[in-house]
C-alpha positions as CSV (number, residue, x, y, z in Angstrom):
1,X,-74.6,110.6,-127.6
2,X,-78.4,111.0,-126.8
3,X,-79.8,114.1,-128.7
4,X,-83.8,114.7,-128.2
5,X,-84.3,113.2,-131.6
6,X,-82.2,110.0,-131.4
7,X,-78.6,108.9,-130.8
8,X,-75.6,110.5,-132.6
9,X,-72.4,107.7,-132.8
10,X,-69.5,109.7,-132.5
11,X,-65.6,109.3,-133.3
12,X,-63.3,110.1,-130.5
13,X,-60.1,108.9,-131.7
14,X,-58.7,112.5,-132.4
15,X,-60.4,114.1,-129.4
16,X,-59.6,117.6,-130.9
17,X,-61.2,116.5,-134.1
18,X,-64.5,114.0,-133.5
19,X,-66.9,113.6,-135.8
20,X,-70.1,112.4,-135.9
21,X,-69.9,108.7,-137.9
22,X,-73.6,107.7,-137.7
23,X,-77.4,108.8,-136.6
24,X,-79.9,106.9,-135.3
25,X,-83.3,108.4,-135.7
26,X,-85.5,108.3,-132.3
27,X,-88.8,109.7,-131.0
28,X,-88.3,113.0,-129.8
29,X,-87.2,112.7,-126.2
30,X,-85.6,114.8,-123.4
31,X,-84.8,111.7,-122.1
32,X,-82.4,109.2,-124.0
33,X,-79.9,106.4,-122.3
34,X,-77.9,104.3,-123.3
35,X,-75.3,101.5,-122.3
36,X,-73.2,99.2,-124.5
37,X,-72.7,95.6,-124.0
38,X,-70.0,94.0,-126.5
39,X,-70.4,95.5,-130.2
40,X,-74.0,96.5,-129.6
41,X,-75.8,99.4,-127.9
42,X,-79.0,99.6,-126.2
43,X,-81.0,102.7,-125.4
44,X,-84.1,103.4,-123.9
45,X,-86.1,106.5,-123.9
46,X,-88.7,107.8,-121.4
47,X,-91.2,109.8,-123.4
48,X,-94.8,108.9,-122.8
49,X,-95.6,108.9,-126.8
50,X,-92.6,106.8,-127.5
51,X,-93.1,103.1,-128.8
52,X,-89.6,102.3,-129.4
53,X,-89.1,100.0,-126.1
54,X,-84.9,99.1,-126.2
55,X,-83.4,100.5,-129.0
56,X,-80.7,97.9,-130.1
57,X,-77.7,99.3,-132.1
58,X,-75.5,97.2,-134.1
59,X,-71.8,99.0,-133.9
60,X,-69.6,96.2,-135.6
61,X,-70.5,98.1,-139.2
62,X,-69.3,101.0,-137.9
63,X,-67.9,104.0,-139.3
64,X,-69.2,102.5,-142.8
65,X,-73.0,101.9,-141.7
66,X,-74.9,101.6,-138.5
67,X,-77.7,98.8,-138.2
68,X,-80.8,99.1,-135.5
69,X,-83.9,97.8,-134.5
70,X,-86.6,98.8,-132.0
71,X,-87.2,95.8,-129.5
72,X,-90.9,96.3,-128.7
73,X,-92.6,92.4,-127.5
74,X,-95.5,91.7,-125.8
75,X,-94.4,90.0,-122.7
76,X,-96.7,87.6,-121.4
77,X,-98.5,89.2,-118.3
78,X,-97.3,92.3,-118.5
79,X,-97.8,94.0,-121.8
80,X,-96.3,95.7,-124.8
81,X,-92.6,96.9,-124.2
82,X,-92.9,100.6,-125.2
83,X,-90.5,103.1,-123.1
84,X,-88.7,102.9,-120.5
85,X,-86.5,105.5,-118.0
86,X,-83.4,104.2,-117.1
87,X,-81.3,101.2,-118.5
88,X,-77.9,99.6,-116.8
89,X,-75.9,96.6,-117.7
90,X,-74.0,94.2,-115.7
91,X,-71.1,92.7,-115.7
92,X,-73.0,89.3,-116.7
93,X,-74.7,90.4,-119.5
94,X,-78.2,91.4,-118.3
95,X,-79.7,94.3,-118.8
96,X,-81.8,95.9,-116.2
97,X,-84.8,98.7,-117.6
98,X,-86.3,101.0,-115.1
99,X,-89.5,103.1,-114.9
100,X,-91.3,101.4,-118.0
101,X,-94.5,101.3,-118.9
102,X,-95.1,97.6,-117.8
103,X,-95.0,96.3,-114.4
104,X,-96.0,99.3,-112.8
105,X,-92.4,100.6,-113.8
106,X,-90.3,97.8,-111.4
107,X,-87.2,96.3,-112.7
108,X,-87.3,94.5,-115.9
109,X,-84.2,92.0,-116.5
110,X,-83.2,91.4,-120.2
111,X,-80.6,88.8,-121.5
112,X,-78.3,90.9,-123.8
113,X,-75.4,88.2,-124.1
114,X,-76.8,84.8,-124.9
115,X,-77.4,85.7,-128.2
116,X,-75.8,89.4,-128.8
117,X,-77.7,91.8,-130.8
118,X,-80.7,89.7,-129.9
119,X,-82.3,90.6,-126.4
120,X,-84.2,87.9,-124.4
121,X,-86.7,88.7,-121.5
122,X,-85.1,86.9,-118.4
123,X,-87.4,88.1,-115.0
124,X,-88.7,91.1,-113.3
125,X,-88.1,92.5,-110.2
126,X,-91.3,93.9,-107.9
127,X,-94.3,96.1,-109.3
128,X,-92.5,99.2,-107.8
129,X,-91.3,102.0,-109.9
130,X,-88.0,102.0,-110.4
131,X,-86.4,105.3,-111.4
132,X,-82.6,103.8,-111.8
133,X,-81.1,100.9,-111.0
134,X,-77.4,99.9,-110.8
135,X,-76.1,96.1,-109.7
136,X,-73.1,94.6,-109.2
137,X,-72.4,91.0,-108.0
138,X,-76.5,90.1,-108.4
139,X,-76.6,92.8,-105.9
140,X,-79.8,95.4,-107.7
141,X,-79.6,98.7,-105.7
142,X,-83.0,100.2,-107.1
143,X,-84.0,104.0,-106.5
144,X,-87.7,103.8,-106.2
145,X,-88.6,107.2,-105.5
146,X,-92.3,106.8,-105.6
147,X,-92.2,104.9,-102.5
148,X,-89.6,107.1,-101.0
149,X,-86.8,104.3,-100.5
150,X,-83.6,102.5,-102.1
151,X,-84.4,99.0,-101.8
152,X,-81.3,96.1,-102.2
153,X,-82.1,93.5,-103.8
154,X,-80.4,89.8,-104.4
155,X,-81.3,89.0,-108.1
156,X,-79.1,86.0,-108.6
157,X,-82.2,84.1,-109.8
158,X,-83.8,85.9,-111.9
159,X,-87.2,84.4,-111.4
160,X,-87.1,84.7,-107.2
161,X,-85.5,87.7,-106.3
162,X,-85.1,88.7,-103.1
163,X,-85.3,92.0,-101.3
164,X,-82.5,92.1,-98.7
165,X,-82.8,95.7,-97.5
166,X,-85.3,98.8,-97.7
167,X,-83.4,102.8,-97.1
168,X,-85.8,105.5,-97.0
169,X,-85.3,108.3,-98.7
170,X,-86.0,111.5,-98.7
């Protein structure tokens, strides 16, 4: 669960009964999400003090202790990895960040299950802010509001993606 001052793992076995089993301290945020991938969690938060880039959370511990990091590089181009809006995984493994605070917030692609736990920078979409992002088949459907569209785009290579369609929006 994202709480404004980090992420609460909670038991749900006995729905009538759940429990909080572990707390993850963050940067105070009104804006937390997160998505799990195998026995980790990532989460990103968009506050624009927040230097904790993708929060990885290491659940295989779990209900005994809770391991995390904050994932924070400097990629090459682009900047330091410090907050981000939105984050959605696909069913390949790669993790796609919206609305950071590099690459004028477009699409950031991040390998989450080469080496689990361990996140790898993979791409980038365009320099358009991306607000959220959802993809299915290497098919991104990005909502970038800024420019007032939803664009589609093919991001089966991660280093050549291709827009395929533009929707404006209101």
């Amino acid at each position: 669960v994202g709480l404004r001052n980090g992420v609460s793992i909670v038991n749900v076995t006995d729905p009538d009964n759940a429990t909080q089993v572990a707390f993850v301290p963050g940067d105070n945020s009104t804006w937390r999400d997160i998505k799990t991938y195998g026995e980790y969690a990532y989460v990103v938060t968009d506050q624009n003090t927040s230097d904790e880039g993708l929060t990885v959370i290491d659940l295989r511990n779990l209900p005994v202790s809770v391991d995390f990091f904050h994932w924070t590089p400097e990629l090459e181009g682009l900047g330091q990895l410090r907050r981000c809006h939105n984050i959605y995984i696909d069913e390949f493994g790669y993790a796609y960040l919206a609305g950071c605070n590099i690459n004028a917030g477009g699409m950031l692609f991040i390998d989450v299950f080469t080496t689990p736990g361990t996140p790898a920078f993979a791409g980038r979409g365009p320099s358009i802010y991306a607000h959220d992002v959802y993809t299915r088949d290497n098919l991104m459907y990005s909502s970038e509001i800024n420019a007032g569209r939803m664009a589609i785009y093919d991001v089966s290579d991660k280093d050549n993606v291709v827009e395929l369609g533009l929707r404006n929006t209101p």
